[in-house]
Each structure stands twice: as structure tokens, then as C-alpha cells.
VMD Tcl script that draws the C-alpha trace (Angstrom):
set ca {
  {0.00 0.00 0.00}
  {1.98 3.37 -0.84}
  {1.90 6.52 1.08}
  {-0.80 8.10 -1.28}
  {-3.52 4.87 -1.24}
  {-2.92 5.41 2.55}
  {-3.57 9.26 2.56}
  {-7.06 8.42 0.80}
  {-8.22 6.12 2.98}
  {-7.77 7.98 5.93}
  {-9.62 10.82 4.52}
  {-12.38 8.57 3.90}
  {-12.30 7.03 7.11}
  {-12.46 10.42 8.55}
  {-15.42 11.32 6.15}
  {-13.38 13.98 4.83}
  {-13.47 12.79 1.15}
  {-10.97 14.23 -0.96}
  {-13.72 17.21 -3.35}
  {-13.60 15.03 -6.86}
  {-12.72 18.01 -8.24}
  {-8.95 17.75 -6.77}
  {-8.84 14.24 -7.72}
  {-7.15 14.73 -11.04}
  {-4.49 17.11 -9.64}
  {-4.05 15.83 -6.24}
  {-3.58 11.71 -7.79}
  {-2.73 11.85 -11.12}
  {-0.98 15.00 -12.63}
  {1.03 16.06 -9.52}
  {2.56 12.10 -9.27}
  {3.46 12.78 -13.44}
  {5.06 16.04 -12.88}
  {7.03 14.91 -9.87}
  {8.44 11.96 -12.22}
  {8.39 13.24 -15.45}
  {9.20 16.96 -15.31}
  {11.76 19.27 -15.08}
  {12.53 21.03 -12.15}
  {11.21 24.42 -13.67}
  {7.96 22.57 -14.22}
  {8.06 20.91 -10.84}
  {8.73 24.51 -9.42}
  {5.71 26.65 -11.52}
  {2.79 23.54 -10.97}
  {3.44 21.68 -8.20}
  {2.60 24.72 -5.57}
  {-0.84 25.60 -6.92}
  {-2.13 21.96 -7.25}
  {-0.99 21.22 -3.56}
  {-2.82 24.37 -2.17}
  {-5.46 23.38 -4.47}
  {-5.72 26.38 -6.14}
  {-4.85 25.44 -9.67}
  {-7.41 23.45 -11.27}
  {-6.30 20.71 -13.71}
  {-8.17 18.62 -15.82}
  {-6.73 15.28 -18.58}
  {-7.16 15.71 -22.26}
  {-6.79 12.49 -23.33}
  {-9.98 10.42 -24.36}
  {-10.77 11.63 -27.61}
  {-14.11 10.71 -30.09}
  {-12.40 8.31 -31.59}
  {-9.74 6.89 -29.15}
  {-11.57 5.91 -25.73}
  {-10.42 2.28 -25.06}
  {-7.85 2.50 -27.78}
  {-6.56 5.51 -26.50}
  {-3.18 5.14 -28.38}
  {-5.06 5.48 -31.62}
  {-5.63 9.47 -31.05}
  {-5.10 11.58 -33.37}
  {-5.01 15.11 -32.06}
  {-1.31 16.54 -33.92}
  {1.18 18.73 -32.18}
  {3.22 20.40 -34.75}
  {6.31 22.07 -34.79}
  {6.47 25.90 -34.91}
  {9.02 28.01 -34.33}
  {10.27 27.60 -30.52}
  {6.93 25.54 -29.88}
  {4.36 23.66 -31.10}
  {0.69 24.23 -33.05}
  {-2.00 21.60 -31.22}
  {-5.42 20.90 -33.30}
  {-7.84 18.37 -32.24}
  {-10.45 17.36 -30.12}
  {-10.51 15.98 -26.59}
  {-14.10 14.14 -24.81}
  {-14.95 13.14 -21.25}
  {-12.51 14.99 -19.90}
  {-13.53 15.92 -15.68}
  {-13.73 19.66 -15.00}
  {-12.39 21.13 -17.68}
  {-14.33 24.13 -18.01}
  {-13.13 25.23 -14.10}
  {-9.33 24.17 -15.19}
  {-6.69 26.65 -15.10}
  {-4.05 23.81 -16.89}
  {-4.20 20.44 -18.75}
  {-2.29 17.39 -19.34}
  {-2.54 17.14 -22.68}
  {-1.95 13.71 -25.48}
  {-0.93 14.68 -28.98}
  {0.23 13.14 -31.95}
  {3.85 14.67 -33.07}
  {4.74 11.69 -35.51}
  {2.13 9.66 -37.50}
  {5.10 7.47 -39.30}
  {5.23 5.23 -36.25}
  {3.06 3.00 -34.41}
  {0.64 4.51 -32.52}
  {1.93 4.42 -29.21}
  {5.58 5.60 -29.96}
  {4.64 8.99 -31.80}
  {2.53 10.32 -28.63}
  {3.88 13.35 -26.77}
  {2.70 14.90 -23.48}
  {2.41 18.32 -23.03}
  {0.94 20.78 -19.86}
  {-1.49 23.27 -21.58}
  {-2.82 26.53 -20.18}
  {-6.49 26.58 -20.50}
  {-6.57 30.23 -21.43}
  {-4.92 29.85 -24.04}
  {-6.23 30.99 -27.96}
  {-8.11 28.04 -29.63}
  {-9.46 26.48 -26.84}
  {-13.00 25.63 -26.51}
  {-14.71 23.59 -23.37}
  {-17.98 22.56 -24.09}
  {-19.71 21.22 -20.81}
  {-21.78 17.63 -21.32}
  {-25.19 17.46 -19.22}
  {-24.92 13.44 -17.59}
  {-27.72 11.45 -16.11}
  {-27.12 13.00 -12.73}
  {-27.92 16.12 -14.09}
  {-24.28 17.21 -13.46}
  {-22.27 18.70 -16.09}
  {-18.50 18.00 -15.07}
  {-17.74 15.87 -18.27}
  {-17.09 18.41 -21.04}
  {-15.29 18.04 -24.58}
  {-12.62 20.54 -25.61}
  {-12.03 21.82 -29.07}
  {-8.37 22.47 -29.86}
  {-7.96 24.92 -32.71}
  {-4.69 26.12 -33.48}
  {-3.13 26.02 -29.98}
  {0.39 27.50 -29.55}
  {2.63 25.46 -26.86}
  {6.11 26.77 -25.80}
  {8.93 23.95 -25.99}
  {9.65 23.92 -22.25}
  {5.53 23.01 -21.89}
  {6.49 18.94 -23.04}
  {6.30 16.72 -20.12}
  {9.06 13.91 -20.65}
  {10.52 13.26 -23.86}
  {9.77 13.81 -27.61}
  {7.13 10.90 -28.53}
  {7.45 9.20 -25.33}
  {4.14 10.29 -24.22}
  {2.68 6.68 -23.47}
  {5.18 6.08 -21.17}
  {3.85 9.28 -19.17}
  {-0.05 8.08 -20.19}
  {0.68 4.91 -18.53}
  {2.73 5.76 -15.62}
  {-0.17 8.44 -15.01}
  {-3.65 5.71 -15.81}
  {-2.02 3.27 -12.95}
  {-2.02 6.06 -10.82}
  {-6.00 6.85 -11.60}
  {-6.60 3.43 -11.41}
  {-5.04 2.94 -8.11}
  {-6.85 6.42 -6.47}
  {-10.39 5.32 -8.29}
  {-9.75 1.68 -6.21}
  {-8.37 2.90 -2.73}
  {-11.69 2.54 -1.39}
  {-15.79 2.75 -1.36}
  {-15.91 6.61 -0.18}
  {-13.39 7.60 -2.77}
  {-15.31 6.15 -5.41}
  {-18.18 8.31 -4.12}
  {-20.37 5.66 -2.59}
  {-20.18 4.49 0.68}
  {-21.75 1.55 2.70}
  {-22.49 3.36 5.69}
  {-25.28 5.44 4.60}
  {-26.83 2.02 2.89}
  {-26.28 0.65 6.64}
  {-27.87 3.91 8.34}
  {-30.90 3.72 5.70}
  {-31.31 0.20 6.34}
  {-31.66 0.67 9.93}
  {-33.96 3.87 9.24}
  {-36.40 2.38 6.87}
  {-36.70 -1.08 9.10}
  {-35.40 -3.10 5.82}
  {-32.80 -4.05 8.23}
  {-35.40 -6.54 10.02}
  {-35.10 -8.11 6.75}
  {-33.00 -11.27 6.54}
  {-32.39 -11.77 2.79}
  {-30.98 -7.40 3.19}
  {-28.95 -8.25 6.19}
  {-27.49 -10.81 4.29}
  {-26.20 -8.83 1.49}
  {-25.52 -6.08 3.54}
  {-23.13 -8.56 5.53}
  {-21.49 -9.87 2.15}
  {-21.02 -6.28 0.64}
  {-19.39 -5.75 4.18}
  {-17.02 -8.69 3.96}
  {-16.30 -7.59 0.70}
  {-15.00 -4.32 1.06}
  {-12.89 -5.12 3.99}
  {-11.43 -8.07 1.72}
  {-10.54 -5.12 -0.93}
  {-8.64 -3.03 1.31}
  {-6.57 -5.67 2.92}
  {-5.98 -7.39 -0.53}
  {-5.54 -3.79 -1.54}
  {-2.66 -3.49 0.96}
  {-0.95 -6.27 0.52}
  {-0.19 -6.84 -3.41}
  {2.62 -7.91 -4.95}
  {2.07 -7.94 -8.19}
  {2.80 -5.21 -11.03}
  {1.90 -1.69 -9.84}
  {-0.22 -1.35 -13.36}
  {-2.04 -4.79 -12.61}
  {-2.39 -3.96 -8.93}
  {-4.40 -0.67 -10.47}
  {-6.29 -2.98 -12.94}
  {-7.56 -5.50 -10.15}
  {-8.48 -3.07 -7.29}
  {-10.09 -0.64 -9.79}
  {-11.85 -3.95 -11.31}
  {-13.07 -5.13 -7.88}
  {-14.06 -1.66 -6.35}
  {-15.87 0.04 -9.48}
  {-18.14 -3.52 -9.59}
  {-18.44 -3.36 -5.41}
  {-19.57 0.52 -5.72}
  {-22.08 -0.42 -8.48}
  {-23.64 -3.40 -5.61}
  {-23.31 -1.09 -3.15}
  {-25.62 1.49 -5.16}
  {-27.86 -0.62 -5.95}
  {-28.70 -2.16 -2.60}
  {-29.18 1.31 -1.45}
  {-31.63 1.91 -4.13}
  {-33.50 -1.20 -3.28}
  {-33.89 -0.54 0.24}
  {-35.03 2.86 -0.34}
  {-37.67 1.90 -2.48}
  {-40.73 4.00 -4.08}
  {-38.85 7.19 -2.32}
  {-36.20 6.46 -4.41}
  {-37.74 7.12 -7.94}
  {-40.36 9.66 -7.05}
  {-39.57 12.96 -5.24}
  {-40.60 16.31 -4.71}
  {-38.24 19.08 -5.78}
  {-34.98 19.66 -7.82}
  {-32.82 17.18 -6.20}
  {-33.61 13.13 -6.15}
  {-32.79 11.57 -3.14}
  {-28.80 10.37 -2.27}
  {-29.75 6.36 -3.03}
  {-31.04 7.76 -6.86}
  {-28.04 9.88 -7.22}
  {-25.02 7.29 -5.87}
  {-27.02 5.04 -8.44}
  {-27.12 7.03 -11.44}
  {-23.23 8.24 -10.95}
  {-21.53 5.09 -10.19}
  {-22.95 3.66 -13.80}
  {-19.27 5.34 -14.87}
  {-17.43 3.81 -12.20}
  {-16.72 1.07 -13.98}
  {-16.38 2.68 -17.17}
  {-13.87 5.73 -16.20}
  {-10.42 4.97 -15.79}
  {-10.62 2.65 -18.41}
  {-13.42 -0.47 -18.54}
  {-13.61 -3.25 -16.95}
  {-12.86 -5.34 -20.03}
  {-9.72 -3.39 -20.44}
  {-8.94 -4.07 -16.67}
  {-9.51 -7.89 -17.10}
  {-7.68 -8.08 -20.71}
  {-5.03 -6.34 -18.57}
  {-5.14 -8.73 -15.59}
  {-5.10 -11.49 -18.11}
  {-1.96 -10.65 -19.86}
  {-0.13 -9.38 -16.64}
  {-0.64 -11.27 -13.73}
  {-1.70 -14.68 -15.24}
  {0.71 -14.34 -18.36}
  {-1.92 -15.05 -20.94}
  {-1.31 -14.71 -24.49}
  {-2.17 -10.76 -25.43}
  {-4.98 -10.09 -27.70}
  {-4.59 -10.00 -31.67}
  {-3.84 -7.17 -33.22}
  {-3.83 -7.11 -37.05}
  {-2.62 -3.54 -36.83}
  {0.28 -3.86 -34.19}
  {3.79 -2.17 -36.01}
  {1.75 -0.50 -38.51}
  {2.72 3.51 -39.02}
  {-0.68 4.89 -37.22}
  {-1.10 6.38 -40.75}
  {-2.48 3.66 -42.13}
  {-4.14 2.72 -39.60}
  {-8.26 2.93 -39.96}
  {-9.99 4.75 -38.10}
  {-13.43 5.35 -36.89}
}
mol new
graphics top color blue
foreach p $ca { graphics top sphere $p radius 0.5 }
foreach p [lrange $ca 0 end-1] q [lrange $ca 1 end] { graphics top cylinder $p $q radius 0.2 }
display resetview
């Protein structure tokens, strides 16, 4: 268990969950910039996301490079001292509150896809950006897509090395996947309210709820001491625990919804009640982050050595590639 899967779940045992809006700094681009930057970048970022007061969002899911996300095919082009970044970016958290991005482009299509990716730190004020917020389920609108028209980027904005980008994306998707798996409250849904509503409603009288109640219990205590003591790969230890807890989180959810019952689908006023909510939001639990068929083709391949997917278009210049 490192230092960091530590630090969340004491917050969450203290019910002081870290705001999901720091999540992206505070877990994933802080960790990057600490082991991918220079000191000059360490120096200008690192201060603002640890006081919290420089918003930062990911540009790298794009509309046609989710799952495949080394297939993107936003271009950074060289310009003078700098680059020129067009493109479009999807489902990326908060940016239209970010000050800064971590951003995935393309600067050379002549190789295979995942050795002609570079990573760059983008202002978010800069000319040619457009954030376009997208309204979810919830009713929340913290998923937006970002339109990148004829960016300018300095030279000293690259984070890590020229086309060695998905060493940074990967380096940076263990650490999501380890934060979005440290724990039920982190995930945003927790057992104890199911537990207090149980108790509440008189559903706890109820053998058959006490039951599950009692295996989602044994379950989550399982995942954190499992959690704590892997050995394995620190990108398959991400895959498994985000596996387990995204699928846990969904149960969880669920069961709360159930227990609620009628109160939970029909309300008075402009916000539905905390069971309909924790429902509708952790749908993406086990979606964000990557799948959970990318986490199990991962756990395949990694921890029980199976024999990797085929790829017709593995080698191939991303060029000629087809795409979507």
C-alpha cells in the first residue's frame, strides 16, 4: 500500500473525502510532474495543485480513441520555438473550471501509434481552446469536450521526452486506477449510509438485506486488505483493485436503491434523493479509468501471463491505420 492509497483512505475514514474536483491534480498529474518533469515545471505547478488552487483537468480520451486511447489523433506540430495543437478531446472531468491540462498529442504519425505520442501541460486560457460542458444522467455537467484549434505550446511546456508520451499516459492511468480503487468513499459511494438507511427504513429486520448487507461488508474489507498487501505489477495492482471496487460501488448502489424503495424514484423538488443519485453516478465507475474489459484483458496478460490479444494492426505507421 503506498503513502498516497494510505492518505485516501484515511480521509475517507475520517469522512473527509478528498472534493472530486482535486482528484485529477491531487492523484494523477502532480505524481506525473514529480516523475516526469523538469525542475522548472516541478517549481511553476506543483505549488498551486498542492494548495489546491490550480485546477487541472486530462485531455486524453478523444471521439475516436476511448479504449484504444493510443489510436488518437489530435497533432502537435512544430512551430518556431513551440508547437501548433489541433484536435479534439471528450470526457474529460472539469475542464471548463481548469486553469491547466495534461494534454496527449500526436507529433509523428510514421510510427506506431503508441511511440509517436507526446505529453504536453497546456494553459487553459490559451487561444483556440473551446470547453464545451456535457449534461450526464445525474444532471451534473463536469464531463465536457474541448475543441483544440490552433493552440500554440512553448517547448519547455512537453512533459518527458519527444514521442514518449505513453510512457507518461501509462505511468499516469495506474495512478487513476489505483486512487479510483483505494476505497468505497473515494469512489463516491459508501456503505455506511446504505447501513444507516437500512436501519432507518426497518429493511434491516429483513433477513435476505442483512445478508447482502453482511457480504457487501465482507467484501470491502477483503478489498482493502488485498488492496494493501499486493505484490504484483503496480499497473495490474491498479487494474484489479479498480476492477473489484468500481463492480463493489455499483452493488453497493444498488442495494441502497433497493432498500429505499418507491422514495427512491419519485420525489418532490430539484434534487432526487442520495440512493437515486449514488445510483445514477456510479454507472461510470466502472467505465472511467478505463473499462472493466480493459482491466480484465489487462489482468489477463499481466498477472496470469496469458497470451495478449490479436492485433492485425500492431507495427503498422498509425497512418495507415483505420480509423473510426
Amino acid at each position: 500500500m503506498t503513502q498516497h492509497d494510505a492518505w485516501l483512505s484515511e480521509l475517507a475514514r475520517a469522512q473527509a473525502v478528498l472534493p472530486v474536483e482535486h482528484f485529477v491534480p491531487l492523484t494523477l498529474i502532480g505524481p506525473a510532474i514529480i516523475e516526469w518533469g523538469t525542475d522548472e515545471q516541478r517549481e511553476r505547478y506543483l505549488p498551486g495543485i498542492a494548495t489546491g488552487e490550480d485546477m487541472w483537468c486530462q485531455l486524453f480520451s478523444e471521439p475516436g480513441a476511448g479504449s484504444d486511447l493510443a489510436s488518437l489523433a489530435t497533432r502537435a506540430v512544430p512551430s518556431g520555438n513551440g508547437w501548433v495543437v489541433d484536435g479534439q478531446k471528450v470526457w474529460s472531468s472539469f475542464a471548463d473550471i481548469s486553469r491547466y491540462a495534461m494534454l496527449l498529442a500526436r507529433t509523428d504519425p510514421d510510427v506506431p501509434k503508441n511511440a509517436g505520442i507526446t505529453c504536453f501541460l497546456l494553459d487553459m486560457r490559451s487561444a483556440g481552446v473551446t470547453v464545451r460542458p456535457l449534461r450526464q444522467m445525474t444532471g451534473s455537467e463536469h464531463f465536457c469536450e474541448v475543441f483544440l484549434e490552433g493552440v500554440e505550446l512553448p517547448a519547455d511546456t512537453m512533459l518527458g521526452a519527444l514521442n514518449d508520451g505513453w510512457r507518461v499516459t501509462l505511468s499516469t492511468l495506474t495512478a487513476e486506477r489505483s486512487g479510483l480503487s483505494s476505497d468505497s468513499a473515494a469512489s463516491g459511494v459508501e456503505l455506511d449510509p446504505v447501513l444507516a438507511l437500512a436501519r432507518r427504513t426497518g429493511a434491516w429486520a429483513d433477513e435476505v438485506v442483512r445478508d447482502r448487507l453482511a457480504a457487501l461488508i465482507a467484501t470491502e474489507r477483503a478489498l482493502t486488505l488485498t488492496n494493501q498487501r499486493f505484490e504484483v505489477a503496480p499497473d495490474a495492482k491498479g487494474s484489479i483493485t479498480k476492477l473489484l471496487q468500481s463492480e463493489l460501488s455499483q452493488r453497493i448502489s444498488e442495494l441502497g436503491f433497493e432498500i429505499a424503495g418507491p422514495a427512491g424514484a419519485c420525489w418532490d423538488g430539484d434534487s432526487e434523493p442520495a440512493e437515486t443519485h449514488a445510483l445514477l453516478d456510479s454507472r461510470r465507475l466502472t467505465v472511467a479509468g478505463g473499462t472493466s474489459e480493459i482491466q480484465r484483458n489487462i489482468i489477463a496478460e499481466r498477472v496470469l501471463g496469458l497470451d495478449r490479444e490479436p492485433d492485425l494492426e500492431r507495427g503498422r505507421p498509425w497512418r495507415e491505420l483505420r480509423r473510426g
